[in-house]
Steps between C-alpha positions, in 0.01 A plus 500: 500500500643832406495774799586843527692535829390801706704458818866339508475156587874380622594213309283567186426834374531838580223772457354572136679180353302260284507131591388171399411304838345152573158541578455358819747746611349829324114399641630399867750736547601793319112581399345484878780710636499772254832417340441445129180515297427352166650632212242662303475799254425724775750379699766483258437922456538537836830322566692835436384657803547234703849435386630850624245483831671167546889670398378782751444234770779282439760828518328599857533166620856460398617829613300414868683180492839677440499667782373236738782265390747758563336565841492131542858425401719350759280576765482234792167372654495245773252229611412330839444112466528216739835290484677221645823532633668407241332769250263291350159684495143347613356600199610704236530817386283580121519730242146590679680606793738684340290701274289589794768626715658712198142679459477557866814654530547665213144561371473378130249260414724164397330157361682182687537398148780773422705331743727304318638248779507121368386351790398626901760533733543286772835653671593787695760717307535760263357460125492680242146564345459525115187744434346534170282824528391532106587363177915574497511693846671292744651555866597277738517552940648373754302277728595413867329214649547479907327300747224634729630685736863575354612825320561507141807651577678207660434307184674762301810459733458100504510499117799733433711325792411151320643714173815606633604158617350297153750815303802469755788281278630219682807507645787466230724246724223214487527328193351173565555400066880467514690150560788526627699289594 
């Protein structure tokens, strides 16, 4: 079924674009939700307009999404979860999570599905958080993980000690591959 897109629809058109979709998909998706709508005469005039509304839209939305990765860059956000002593945590921590603590603290209005981690995370520790915010606009935070109770702080100093002694070489005298004899 051909289909004049009216919205951008990630993953298959933008705004104003003419398509040929399966049918199933045109009548229980894109039609309900106001998406697409048949292309017809009438709607093939009208795709002009919509183009540059949809341009329009897609320009605001990229500049907004600028300057929230650039505000979001590098910046650290920390989570309370229940752990073992041995850092494993009761539970996990989900993109969910994430994306809900990033819009409480810093007020934008992320999807859990813009977090980009491959699977939850089950430790306490520092990780590094892809973020895709829209289309080719990507940042990436810092996430601190720390048991109930504990400040996120003493993780940051537990991870950078465990750093320093993983980079320190090993002492030059020890060299446990010769044979002599």
């Amino acid at each position: 079924m051909k289909v004049v897109f009216l919205e951008d629809v990630p993953g298959v058109a933008n705004g104003g674009e003419i398509k040929n979709v399966k049918l199933g998909f045109a009548r229980n998706y894109l039609l309900p939700k106001n998406l697409a709508t048949p292309a017809t005469a009438e709607s093939l005039q009208r795709i002009s307009s919509l183009k540059k509304k949809s341009d329009e839209t897609r320009s605001l939305l990229t500049k907004n999404m600028n300057e929230l990765s650039e505000k979001l860059s590098g910046q650290k956000i920390s989570i309370e979860a229940r752990s073992g002593a041995n850092g494993k945590l009761f539970g996990s921590v989900t993109d969910a999570m994430i994306a809900s603590e990033l819009n409480n603290n810093f007020g934008c209005k992320l999807d859990r599905k813009s977090i980009q981690i491959s699977e939850s995370i089950r430790e306490v520790g520092i990780q590094e958080i892809p973020i895709n915010l829209f289309q080719d606009i990507h940042t990436t935070i810092n996430l601190i993980v720390h048991p109930v109770g504990t400040d996120p702080s003493e993780i940051e100093k537990m991870v950078a000690e465990k750093q320093t002694k993983e980079n320190q070489p090993e002492d030059p005298d020890i060299n446990p591959s010769s044979d002599q004899d």
